[in-house]
N, C-alpha and C positions, 0 to 999 in steps of 0.2 A: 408606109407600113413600118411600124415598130417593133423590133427583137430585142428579144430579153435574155442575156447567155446566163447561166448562173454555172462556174465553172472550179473542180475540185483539179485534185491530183492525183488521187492513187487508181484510176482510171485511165492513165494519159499511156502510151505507148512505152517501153523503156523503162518506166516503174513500176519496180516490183517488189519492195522491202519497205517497211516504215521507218527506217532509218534513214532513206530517202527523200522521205518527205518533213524532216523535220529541219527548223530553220538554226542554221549553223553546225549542220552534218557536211560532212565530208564531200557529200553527192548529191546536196539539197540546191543550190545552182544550177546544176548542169539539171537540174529537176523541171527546176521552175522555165530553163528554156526550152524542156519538151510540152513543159503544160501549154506555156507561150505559142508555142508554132500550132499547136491543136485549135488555140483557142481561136490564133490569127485565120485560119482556115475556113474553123465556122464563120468567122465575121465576112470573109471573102466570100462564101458560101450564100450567106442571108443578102448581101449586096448584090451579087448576080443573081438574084429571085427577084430583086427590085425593094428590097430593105432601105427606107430613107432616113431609118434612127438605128444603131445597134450600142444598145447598153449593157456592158458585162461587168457583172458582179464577184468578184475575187472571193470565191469560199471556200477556201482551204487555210484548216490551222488558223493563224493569226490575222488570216486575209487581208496580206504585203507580199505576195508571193510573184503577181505580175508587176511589170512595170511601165507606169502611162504613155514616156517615151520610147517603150519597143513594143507598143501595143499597134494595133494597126490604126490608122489615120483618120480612118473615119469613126471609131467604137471610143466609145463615154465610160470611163471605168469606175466602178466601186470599190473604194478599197479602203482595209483599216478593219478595227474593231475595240471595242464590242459593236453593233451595230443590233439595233432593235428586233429587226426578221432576217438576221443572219446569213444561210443562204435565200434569201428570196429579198432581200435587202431591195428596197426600188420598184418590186414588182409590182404593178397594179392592171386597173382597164384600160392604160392609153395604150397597152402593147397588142399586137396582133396573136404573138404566138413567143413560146417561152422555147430556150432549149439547156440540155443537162449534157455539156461536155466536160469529159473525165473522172465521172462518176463512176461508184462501185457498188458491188451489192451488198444488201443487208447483213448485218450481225449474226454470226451462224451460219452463211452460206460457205458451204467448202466442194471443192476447189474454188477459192475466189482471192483476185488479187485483194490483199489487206482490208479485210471485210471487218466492216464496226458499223453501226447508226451514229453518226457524229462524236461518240468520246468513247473511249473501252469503258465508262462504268455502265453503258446500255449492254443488257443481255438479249432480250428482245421488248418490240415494240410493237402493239394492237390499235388500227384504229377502228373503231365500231365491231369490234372481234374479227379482223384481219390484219397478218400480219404484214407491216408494210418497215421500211428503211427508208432512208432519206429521200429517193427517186417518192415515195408513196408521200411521204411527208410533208415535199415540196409542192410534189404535184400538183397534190389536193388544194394549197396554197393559193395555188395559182387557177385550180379553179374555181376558188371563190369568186374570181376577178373575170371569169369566165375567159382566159388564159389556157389553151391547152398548148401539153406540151409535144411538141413538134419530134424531135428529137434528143435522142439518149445513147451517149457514146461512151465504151470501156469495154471491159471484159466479158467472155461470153455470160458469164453470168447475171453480167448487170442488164446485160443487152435482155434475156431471157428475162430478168426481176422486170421491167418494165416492159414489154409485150406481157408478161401474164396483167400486168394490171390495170395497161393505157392503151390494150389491142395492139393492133396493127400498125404501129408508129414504125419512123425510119428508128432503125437503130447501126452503128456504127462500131465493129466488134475490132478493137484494136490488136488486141493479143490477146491468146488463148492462157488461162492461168491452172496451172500445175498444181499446188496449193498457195499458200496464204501467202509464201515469200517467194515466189519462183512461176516465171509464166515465158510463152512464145512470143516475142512481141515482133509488129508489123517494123521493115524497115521503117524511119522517122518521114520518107519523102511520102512512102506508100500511104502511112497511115493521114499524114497531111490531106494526101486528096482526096481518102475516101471520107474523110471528115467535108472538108468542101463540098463535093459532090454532094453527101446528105445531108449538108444543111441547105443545101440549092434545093436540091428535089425535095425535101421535105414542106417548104412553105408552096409546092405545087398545088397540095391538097391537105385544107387545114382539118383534124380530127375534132371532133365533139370533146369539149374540155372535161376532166376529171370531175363526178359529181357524185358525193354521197349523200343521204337522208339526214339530216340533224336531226337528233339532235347529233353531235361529234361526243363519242368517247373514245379518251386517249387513255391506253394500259399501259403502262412502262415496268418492267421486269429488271431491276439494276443486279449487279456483279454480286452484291454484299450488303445483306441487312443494315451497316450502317449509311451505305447511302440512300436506301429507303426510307430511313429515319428522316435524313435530311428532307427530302424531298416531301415528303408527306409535311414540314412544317408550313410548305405554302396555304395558306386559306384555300378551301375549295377543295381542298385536293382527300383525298378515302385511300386508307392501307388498306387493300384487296389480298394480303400477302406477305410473306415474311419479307421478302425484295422486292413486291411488286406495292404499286400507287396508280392510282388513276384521275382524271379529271374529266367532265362531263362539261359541254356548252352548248348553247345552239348555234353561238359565232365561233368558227374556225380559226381566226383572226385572235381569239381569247383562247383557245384552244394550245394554239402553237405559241404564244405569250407563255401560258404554264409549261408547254415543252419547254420551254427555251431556262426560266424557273427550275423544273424539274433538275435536269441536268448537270447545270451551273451550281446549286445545292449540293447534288448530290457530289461533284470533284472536290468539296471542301471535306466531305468524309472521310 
């Protein structure tokens, strides 16, 4: 059985500021060895289920944030960037079941720890006219590959953003967040195990993977008319909007390409 961890940071226990998570802050270290112990837990977690592959995917920021030598022993690490599917970098159909440690919620959710869709120039993001954030974005991703995701661990919100979308999945609610900078967070041993624990119990019982109708439209909503500009110079792509662009495919796969386009345009703005 194959696991696929796709693993951020501003979901990990202990993080609560985005100054925390930027590389060459002051608390961006001691950062990355909370994300580390989070992520080690899942891997420990999917190995006692009987996991015979567990590959994690470093997506956070410039994704160099873990490191392959204090990574656990048995898990295959992704790391670096640019990378073509980002966070979902590697994912395909040889995995059984995908999981989303250290994740946060959507752009606009408040109280939540440091909530954005991948860059602050996303305001909000629709797919098929629902709004979804990264947990939706990836998901869906993954089940193209027919990939569902197992598990989704961080803030209550996040925990709450993925049960409204992916049912009844484990989710793993590390600390409670106050607003945007400021949350209750689980001791570091607490939160460890409860991560363990549901990534063990979670490949108990695998859920029906994430499935929408294609054709996929993607709406994207940016900060500022001129990164709508930008974004809209992709081919394919329709201004819907003084900040909002869209893209329409019947492959999802081409879909998350023009996200990925979208975005990276629009930071040049």
């Amino acid at each position: 059985m194959h696991i696929y961890i796709s693993a951020d940071m501003e979901g990990i226990s202990g993080v609560v500021h985005g100054a925390q998570t930027e590389p060459g802050a002051r608390e961006y270290d001691r950062a990355c060895a909370l994300m580390l112990g989070e992520v080690n837990a899942a891997v420990e977690g999917a190995l006692a289920a009987g996991a015979t592959r567990v590959v994690v995917n470093d997506s956070h920021w410039n994704m160099r944030n873990l490191r392959l030598e204090d990574l656990h022993p048995a898990a295959e690490l992704i790391s670096g960037s640019p990378k073509p599917f980002s966070m979902v970098q590697g994912l395909d159909d040889s995995f059984a079941a995908a999981m989303f440690v250290g994740y946060h919620a959507m752009s606009g959710t408040s109280p939540a720890s440091i909530d954005h869709t991948y860059t602050d120039a996303i305001q909000y993001v629709w797919l098929n006219e629902r709004e979804v954030g990264e947990i939706g974005i990836n998901a869906t991703f993954a089940g193209v590959f027919g990939v569902p995701v197992v598990l989704v661990t961080g803030d209550q919100l996040a925990c709450a953003e993925a049960r409204a979308l992916l049912g009844e999945i484990t989710t793993v609610q590390v600390k409670e967040a106050y607003s945007r900078s400021a949350a209750r967070c689980l001791p570091v041993a607490s939160a460890r195990r409860l991560v363990r624990e549901g990534a063990q119990a979670a490949l108990n019982n695998l859920p029906a993977p994430l499935r929408w109708d294609a054709p996929y439209t993607l709406a994207v909503e940016f900060a500022n008319t001129g990164q709508a500009e930008m974004a809209a110079l992709m081919p394919g792509s329709e201004r819907t909007g003084h900040r909002r662009v869209q893209f329409t495919h019947s492959d999802y796969v081409e879909v998350y390409r023009a996200w990925r386009v979208f975005y990276n345009l629009a930071e040049l703005a």
